[in-house]
N, C-alpha and C positions, 0 to 999 in steps of 0.2 A: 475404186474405178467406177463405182455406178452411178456418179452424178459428172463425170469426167467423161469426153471423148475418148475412145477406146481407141488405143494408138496399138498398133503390131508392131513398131519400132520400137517402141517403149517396154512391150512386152517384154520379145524376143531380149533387149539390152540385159533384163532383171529375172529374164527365165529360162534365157537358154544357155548352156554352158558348151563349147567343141572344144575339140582334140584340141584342134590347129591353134587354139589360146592358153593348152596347158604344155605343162612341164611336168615330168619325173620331179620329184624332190625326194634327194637319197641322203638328205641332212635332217629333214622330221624325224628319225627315229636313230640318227648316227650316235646319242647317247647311250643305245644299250647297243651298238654295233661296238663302242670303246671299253664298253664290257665284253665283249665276246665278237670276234670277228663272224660268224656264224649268224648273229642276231640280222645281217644284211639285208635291206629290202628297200623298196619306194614306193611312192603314195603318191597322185594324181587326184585332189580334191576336186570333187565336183559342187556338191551341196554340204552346206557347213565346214566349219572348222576340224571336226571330231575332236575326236578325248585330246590331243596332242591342243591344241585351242590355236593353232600358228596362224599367226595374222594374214590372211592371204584374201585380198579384194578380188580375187579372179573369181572368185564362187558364189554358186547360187545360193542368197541367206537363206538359211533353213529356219523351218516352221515345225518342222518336229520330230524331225531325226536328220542324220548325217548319211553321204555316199562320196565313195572315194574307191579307186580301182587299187591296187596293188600289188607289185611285182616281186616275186619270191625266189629269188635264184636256185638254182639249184644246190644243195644239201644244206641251207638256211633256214630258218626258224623263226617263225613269229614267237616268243618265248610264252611260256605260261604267263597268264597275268586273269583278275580279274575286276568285271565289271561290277559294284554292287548296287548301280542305277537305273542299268540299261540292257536291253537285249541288244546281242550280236551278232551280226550275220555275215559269212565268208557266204559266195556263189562263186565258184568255181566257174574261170570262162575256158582256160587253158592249162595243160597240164595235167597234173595227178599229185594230190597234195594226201597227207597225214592228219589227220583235226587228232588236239589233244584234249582229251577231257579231264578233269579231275572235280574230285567234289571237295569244297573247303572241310577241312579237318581230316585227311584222308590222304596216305602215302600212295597210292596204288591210279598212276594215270592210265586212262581209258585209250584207246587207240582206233579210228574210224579211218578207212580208205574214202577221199574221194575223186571222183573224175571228173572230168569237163561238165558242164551242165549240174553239177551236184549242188546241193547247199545243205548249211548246216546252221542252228539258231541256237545260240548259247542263252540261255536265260539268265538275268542278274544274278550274283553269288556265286556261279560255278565259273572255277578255272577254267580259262580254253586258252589255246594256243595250236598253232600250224605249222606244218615242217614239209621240204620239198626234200623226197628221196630219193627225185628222177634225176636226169642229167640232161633235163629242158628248163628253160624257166616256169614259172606258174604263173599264170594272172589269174586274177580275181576281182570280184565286188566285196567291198565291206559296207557295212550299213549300219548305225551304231544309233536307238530309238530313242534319242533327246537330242533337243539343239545342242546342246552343249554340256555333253558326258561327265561324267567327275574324273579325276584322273584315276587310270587305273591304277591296283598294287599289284605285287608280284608276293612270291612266295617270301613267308617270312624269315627274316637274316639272309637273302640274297641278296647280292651285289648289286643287284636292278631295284630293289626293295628302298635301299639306302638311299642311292641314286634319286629314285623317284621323292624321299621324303625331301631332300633338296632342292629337289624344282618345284615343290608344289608351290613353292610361295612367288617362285618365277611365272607359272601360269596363269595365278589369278592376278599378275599386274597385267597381261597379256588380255586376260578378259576384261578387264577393267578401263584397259588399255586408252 
């Protein structure tokens, strides 16, 4: 932009992202919902793709991490899973959610209260996942530090585990795309 007229149409087009242009998508993650009815949730992409990589031109290209809101219904569960590339970050906007901790190699997950306004920063290599035990929904930020995550695993010999080694070869045609 610094040899180019600075256009605020141009900007706004490639910087800004509103409500009024997104959509709920309760089919990004409906493969581990056909594992477990529980697993329920939806995702409202703002910046980047995130780990899931789905092609969605509605969002703002990321430059070095992902943001995306996220709706947790009540007594559902973002399942354990983890990242071994990136930091993760749930901020609680509404609600009162469970973060799950767990450390790789290690039967015994951790268990954290949060509430509205809370947040919580998973570092690469540690399991996390989130559970709503209210009988409201949750909303949330997630925020996940690469353009474009690797995909996560879940615990090993789980159903989501298997699942996931099946589509990984579906997602990198997706990035590739």
């Amino acid at each position: 932009m610094t040899n180019e007229t600075f256009s605020v149409k141009e900007f706004e087009k490639k910087y800004v992202a509103r409500l009024e242009d997104r959509t709920l998508d309760w089919n990004v993650l409906k493969f581990q919902e056909e594992i477990d009815p529980k697993y329920k949730r939806a995702q409202m992409r703002y910046i980047g793709r995130g780990a899931t990589a789905n092609n969605d031109s509605n969002v703002i290209t990321a430059e070095h991490f992902t943001l995306s809101t996220m709706v947790l219904p009540p007594g559902c569960i973002g399942p354990l899973h983890l990242h071994d590339d990136v930091e993760e970050v749930f901020f609680i906007l509404e609600g009162e959610v469970t973060a799950l901790i767990q450390e790789v190699g290690k039967d015994e997950v951790h268990e954290i209260n949060l509430k509205a306004r809370d947040c919580i920063s998973s570092p690469p290599g540690v399991h996390r996942g989130i559970r709503n035990d209210g009988d409201t929904e949750a909303r949330m930020l997630v925020m996940l530090g690469a353009v474009k995550p690797n995909l996560p695993t879940y615990p090993e010999g789980s159903a989501l585990e298997e699942l996931r080694k099946q589509r990984a070869k579906e997602r990198e045609a997706i990035i590739k795309g």
